[in-house]
C-alpha positions as CSV (number, residue, x, y, z in Angstrom):
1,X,74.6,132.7,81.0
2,X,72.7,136.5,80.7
3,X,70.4,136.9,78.1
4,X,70.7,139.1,75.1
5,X,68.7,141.0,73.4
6,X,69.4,140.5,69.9
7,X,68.4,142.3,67.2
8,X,66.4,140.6,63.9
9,X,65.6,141.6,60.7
10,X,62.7,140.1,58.8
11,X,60.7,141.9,55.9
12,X,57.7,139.6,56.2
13,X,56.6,139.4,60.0
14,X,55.6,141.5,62.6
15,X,58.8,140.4,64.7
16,X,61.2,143.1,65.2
17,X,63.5,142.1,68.2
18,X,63.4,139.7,71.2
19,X,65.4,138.6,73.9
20,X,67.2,134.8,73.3
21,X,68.8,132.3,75.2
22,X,72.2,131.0,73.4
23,X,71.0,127.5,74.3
24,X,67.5,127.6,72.7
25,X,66.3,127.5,69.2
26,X,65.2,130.5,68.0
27,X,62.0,130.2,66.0
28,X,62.0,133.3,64.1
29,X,65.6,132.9,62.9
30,X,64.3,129.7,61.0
31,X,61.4,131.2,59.3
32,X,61.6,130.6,55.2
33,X,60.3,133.5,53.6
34,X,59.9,135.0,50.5
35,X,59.2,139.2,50.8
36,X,55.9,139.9,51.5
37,X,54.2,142.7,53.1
38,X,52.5,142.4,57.2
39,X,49.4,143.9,55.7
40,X,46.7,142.7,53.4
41,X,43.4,143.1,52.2
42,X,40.6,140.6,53.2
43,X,36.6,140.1,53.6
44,X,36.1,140.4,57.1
45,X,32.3,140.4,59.1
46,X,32.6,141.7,62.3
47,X,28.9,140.5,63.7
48,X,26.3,137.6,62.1
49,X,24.2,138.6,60.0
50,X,23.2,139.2,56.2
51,X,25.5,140.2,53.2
52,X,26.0,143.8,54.4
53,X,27.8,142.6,57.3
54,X,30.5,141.2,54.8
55,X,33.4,144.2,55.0
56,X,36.5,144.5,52.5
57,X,39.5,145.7,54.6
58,X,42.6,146.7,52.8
59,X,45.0,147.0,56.5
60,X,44.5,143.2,57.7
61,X,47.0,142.6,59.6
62,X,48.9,139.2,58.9
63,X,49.0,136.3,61.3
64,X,52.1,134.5,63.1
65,X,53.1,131.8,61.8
66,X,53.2,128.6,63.9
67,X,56.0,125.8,62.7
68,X,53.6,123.5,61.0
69,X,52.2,126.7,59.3
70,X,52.3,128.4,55.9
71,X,51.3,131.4,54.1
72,X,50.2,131.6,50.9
73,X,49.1,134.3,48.8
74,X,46.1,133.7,46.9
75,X,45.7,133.1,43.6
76,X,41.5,131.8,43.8
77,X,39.3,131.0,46.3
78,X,35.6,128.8,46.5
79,X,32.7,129.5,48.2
80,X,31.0,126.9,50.1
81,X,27.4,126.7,51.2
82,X,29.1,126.3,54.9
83,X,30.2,130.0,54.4
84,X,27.2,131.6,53.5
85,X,25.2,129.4,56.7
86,X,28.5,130.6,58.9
87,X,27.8,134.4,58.0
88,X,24.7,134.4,59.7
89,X,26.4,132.7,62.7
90,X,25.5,128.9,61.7
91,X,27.8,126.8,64.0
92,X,29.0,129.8,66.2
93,X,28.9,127.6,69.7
94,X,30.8,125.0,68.3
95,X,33.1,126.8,66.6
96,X,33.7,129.3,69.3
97,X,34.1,126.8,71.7
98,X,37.4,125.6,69.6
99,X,38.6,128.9,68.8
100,X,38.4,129.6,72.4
101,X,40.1,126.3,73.3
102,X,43.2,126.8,71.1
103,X,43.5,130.4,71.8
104,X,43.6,129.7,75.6
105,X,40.9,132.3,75.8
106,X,37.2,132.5,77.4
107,X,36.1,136.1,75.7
108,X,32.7,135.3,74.1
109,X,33.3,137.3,71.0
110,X,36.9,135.3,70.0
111,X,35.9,135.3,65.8
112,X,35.8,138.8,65.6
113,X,36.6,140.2,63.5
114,X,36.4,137.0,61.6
115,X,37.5,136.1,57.8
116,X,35.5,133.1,56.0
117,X,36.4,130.9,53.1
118,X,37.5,127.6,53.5
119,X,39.7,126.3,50.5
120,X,41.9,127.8,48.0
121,X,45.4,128.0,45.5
122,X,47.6,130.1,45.4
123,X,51.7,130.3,46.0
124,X,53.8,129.8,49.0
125,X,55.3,133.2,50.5
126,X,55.9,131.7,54.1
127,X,56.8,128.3,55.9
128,X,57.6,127.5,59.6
129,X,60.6,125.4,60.7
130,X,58.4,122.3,60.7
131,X,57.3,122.5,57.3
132,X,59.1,120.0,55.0
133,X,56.7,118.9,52.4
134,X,56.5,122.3,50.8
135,X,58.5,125.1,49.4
136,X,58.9,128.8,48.9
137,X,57.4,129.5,45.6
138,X,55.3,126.2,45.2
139,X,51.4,126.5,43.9
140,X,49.4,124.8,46.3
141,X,45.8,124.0,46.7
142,X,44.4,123.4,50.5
143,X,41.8,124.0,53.0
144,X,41.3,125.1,56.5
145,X,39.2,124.1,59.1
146,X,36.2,126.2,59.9
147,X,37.3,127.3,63.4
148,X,39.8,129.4,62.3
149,X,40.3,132.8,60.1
150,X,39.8,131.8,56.3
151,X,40.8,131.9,52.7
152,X,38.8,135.1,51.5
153,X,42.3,136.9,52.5
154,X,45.0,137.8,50.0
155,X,47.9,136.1,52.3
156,X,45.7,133.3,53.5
157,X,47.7,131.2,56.6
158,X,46.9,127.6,57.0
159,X,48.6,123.7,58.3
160,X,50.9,122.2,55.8
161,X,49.5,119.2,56.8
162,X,46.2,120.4,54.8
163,X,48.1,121.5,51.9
164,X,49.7,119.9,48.7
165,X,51.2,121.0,45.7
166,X,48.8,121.7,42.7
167,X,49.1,119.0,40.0
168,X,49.9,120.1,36.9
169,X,46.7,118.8,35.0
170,X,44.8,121.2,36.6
171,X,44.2,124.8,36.9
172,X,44.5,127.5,39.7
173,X,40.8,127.5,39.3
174,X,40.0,124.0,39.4
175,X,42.0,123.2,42.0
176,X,40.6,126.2,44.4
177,X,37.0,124.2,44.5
178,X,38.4,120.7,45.6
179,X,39.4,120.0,48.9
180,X,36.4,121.2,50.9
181,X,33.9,119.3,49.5
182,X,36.2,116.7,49.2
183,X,37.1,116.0,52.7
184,X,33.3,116.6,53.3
185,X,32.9,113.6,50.6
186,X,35.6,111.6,51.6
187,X,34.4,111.5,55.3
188,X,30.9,111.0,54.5
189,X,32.0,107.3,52.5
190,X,35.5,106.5,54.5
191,X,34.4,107.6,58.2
192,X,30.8,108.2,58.4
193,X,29.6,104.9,56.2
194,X,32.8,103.0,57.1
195,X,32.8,102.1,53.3
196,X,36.4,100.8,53.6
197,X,34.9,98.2,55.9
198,X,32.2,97.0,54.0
199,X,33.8,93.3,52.3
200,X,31.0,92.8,49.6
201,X,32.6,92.7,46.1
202,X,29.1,94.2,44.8
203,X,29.3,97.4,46.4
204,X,26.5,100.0,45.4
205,X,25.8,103.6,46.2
206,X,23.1,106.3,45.8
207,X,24.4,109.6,45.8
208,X,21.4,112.4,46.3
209,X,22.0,115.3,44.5
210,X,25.2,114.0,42.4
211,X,26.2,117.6,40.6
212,X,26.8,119.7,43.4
213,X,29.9,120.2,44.6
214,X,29.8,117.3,47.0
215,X,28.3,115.4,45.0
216,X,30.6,115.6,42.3
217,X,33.4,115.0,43.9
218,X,31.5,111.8,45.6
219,X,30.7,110.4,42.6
220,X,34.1,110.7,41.3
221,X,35.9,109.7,44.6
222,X,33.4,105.9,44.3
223,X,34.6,105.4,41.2
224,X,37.7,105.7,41.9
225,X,37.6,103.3,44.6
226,X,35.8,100.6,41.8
227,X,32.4,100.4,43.5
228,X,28.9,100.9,41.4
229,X,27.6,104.5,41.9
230,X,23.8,105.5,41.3
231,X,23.2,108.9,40.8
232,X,20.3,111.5,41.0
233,X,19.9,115.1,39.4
234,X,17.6,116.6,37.5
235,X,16.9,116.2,33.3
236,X,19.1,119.6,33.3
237,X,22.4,118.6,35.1
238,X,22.2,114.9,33.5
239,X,25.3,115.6,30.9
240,X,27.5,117.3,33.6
241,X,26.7,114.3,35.9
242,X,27.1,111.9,32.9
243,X,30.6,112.8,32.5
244,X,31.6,111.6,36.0
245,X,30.8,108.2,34.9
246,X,28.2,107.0,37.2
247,X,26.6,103.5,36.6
248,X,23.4,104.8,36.6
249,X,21.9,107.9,36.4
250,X,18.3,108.7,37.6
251,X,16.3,111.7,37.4
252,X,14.8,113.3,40.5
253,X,12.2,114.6,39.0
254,X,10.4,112.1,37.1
255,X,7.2,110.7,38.5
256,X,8.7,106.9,38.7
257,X,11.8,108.2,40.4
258,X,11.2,106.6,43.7
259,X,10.2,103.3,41.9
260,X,13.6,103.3,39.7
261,X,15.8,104.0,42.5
262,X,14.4,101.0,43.7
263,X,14.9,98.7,41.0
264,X,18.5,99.9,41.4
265,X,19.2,98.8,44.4
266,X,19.8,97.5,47.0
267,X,22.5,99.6,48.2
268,X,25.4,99.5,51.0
269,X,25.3,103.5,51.4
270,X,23.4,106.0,50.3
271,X,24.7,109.4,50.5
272,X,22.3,112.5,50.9
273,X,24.3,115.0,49.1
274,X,21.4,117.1,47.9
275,X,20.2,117.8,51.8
276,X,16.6,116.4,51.7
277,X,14.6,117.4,54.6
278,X,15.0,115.2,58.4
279,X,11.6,113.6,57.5
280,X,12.4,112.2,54.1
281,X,15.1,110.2,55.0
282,X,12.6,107.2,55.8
283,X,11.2,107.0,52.4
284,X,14.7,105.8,51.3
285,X,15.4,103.3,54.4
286,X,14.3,100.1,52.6
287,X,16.4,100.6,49.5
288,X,19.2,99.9,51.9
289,X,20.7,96.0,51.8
290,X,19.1,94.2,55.2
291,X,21.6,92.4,57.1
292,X,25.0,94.2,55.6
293,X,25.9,97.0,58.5
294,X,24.4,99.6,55.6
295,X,24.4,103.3,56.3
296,X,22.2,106.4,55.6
297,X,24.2,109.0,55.4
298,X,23.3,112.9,55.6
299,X,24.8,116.0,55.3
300,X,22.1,117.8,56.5
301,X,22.1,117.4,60.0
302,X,20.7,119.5,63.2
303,X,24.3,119.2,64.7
304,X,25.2,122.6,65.0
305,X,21.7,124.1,64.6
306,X,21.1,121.9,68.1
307,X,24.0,123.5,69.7
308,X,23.1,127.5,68.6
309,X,19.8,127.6,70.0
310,X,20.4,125.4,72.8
311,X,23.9,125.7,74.1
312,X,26.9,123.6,74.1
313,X,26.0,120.9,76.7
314,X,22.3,121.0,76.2
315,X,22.9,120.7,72.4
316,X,25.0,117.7,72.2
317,X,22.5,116.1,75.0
318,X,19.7,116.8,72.2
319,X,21.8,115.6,69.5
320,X,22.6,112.1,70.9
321,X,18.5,111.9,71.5
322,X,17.8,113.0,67.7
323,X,20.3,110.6,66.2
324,X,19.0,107.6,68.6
325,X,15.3,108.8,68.2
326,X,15.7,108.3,64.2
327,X,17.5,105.4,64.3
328,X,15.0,103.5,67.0
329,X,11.8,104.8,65.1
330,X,13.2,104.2,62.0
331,X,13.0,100.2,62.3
332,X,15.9,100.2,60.6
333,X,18.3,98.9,63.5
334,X,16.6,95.5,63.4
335,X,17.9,95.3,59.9
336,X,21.7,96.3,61.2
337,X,21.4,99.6,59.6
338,X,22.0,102.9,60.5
339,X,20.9,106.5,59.9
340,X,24.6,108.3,60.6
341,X,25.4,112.0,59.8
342,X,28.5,113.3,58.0
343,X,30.5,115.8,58.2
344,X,33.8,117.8,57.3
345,X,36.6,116.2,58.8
346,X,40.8,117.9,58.5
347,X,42.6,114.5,57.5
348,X,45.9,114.4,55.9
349,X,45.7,110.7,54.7
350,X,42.4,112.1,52.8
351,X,44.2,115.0,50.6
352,X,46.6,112.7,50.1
353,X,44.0,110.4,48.0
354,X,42.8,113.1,46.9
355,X,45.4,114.5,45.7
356,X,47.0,111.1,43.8
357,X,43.2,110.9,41.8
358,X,43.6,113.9,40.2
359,X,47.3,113.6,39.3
360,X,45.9,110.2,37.9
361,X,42.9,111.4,36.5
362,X,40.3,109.7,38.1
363,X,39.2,112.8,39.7
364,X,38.1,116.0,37.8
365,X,37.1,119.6,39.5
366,X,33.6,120.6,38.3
367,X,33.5,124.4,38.3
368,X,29.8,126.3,38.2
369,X,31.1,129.7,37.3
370,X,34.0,132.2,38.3
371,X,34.7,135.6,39.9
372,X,36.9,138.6,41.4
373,X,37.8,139.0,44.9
374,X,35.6,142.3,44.6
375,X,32.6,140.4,43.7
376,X,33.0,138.3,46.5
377,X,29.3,139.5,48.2
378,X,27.9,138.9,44.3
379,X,28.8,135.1,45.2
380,X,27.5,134.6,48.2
381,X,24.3,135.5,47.0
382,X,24.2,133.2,43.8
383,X,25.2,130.1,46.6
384,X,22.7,130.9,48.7
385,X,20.3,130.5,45.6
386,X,21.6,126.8,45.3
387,X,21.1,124.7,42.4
388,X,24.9,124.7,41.5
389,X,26.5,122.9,38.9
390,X,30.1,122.1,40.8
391,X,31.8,125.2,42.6
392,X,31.9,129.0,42.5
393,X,35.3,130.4,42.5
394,X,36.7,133.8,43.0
395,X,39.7,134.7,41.7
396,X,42.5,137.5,42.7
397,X,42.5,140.6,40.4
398,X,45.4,140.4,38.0
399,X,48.2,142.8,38.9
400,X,49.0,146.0,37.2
């Protein structure tokens, strides 16, 4: 049968006509969208570097959509600590190695020009033909992984699979500032530590650093899951961490600190939420239950900073040595623990929990402070200040 070119109109992609077979689905002609425009404005860097390399462009043009995909314009935004590391080119090998790998393309400079921003709420304009858990107008909260073009975008495109519709006892803002840190959390305790496998009916953590926004959401995701959460901060974040309802809640700062976290104990995980330096981790190795498959668990690992300065192949080589070196010297291996490092991780199942906690209450957004898109450089340097209570959001300007 010939081919024939067949005209299609579409107000909201950059398709304008294509040639079809009569026996072939045609993509395009499935699309669900609402009007939108192929343009819009996002922060965009072009090169690593500091905040000046972070450019507003008002002419970005917007992505294909794949079937599993949707786009959503945003209503708010958060800023991770993984965005301000990522401006300066933290991860780059990694991450280029994946963009490069799903783009079918060996170019060294892939990213480019490349938009950060990793979670976010806003409304569904878009959906391909393989979406069928959302729909045109939903609010939705999700994130997207950090190999690929982000959230600091007014259309921001992203995998229905990493996106659910916003529960109604929460806000646009609240719900902008959940899912990256916790998948990050959720990883950490489910994958990481294995906590699902642990069988004790006494189940105790220590959460380092429990009111930032991993930490948060940690704490809140534990209790959820009915185990016994311990938590440190300091004299000044004690009522914000109070109000997540930990068991326990011990200042960092006091002298006897070391000596109470003890007394707490033991414990089948603790999580390093607060990013303590490599070298400290030891001091906290005997607080962990001996004989119970218990895990240290760090957020703060030379992963990626292994890979950077050494190259793909030689940095995974190093990081297999570092991980083994620690655990070996540590002593701890004898015991059946393990130092392990966590890390973000794109699972469905997990913004699913997530997801039911909140709608149920068990888990509630901690927000630092909030912004506009135009203050978006503004942000980045109050997170690289750290010390957060919860997340920073940005929010879209309100229309004319």
């Amino acid at each position: 049968t010939p081919k024939k070119k067949k005209k299609i109109q579409h107000t909201g992609t950059m398709f304008v006509s294509c040639k079809v077979s009569s026996k072939l689905p045609v993509f395009i002609n499935k699309l669900q969208h609402l009007k939108y425009s192929t343009r819009t404005a996002a922060w965009q860097i072009s090169s690593y570097g500091g905040l000046e390399e972070l450019q507003f462009n008002d002419n970005v043009k917007v992505p294909v959509l794949k079937p599993k995909d949707v786009l959503v314009e945003m209503k708010a935004v958060s800023v991770n600590p993984i965005d301000v590391a990522m401006l300066g080119g933290y991860g780059n090998v990694v991450l280029n190695t994946l963009r490069q790998a799903e783009s079918c393309s060996m170019e060294s400079n892939v990213e480019f020009p490349l938009i950060l921003g990793r979670d976010f709420c806003g409304k569904v304009v878009a959906k391909g033909p393989g979406v069928d858990n959302l729909k045109l107008d939903d609010i939705v909260y999700g994130v997207i992984e950090p190999h690929k073009q982000g959230s600091f975008s007014k259309l921001i495109l992203a995998n229905s699979s990493l996106v659910h519709r916003k529960p109604s006892n929460i806000s646009d803002v609240e719900a902008a500032g959940v899912l990256y840190t916790g998948l990050t959390a959720w990883s950490a305790l489910q994958i990481t530590a294995a906590l699902g496998l642990i069988y004790s009916r006494d189940k105790r953590v220590l959460v380092l650093g429990a009111s930032g926004g991993v930490g948060t959401i940690a704490v809140q995701l534990l209790k959820a899951w009915e185990i016994e959460v311990v938590a440190t901060c300091s004299e000044q974040a004690k009522e914000l961490v109070n109000s997540l309802n930990p068991n326990l809640i011990i200042d960092y700062n006091e002298p006897d600190s070391m000596h109470d976290i003890a007394g707490a104990g033991p414990y089948d995980v603790i999580l390093d939420a607060a990013g303590i330096p490599l070298d400290q981790i030891n001091s906290y190795l005997p607080f962990l239950k001996t004989g119970k498959f218990s895990k240290f668990v760090t957020l703060r690992s030379p992963f990626l900073k292994n890979t950077d300065s050494l190259g793909l192949i030689p940095g995974l080589i190093q990081n297999a040595v570092d991980l083994l070196k620690s655990n070996f010297q540590s002593g701890e291996l004898c015991k059946t623990n393990t130092i392990r490092w966590g890390f973000f991780m794109p699972i469905p199942y997990a913004v699913k929990e997530i997801n039911k906690f909140i709608e149920s209450g068990l888990i509630k957004p901690v927000i630092d402070s909030t912004y506009t898109f135009c203050d978006l450089p503004k942000v980045f340097e109050k997170v690289q200040q750290g010390h957060l209570r919860g997340k920073i959001i940005v929010q879209a300007e309100s229309k004319a």
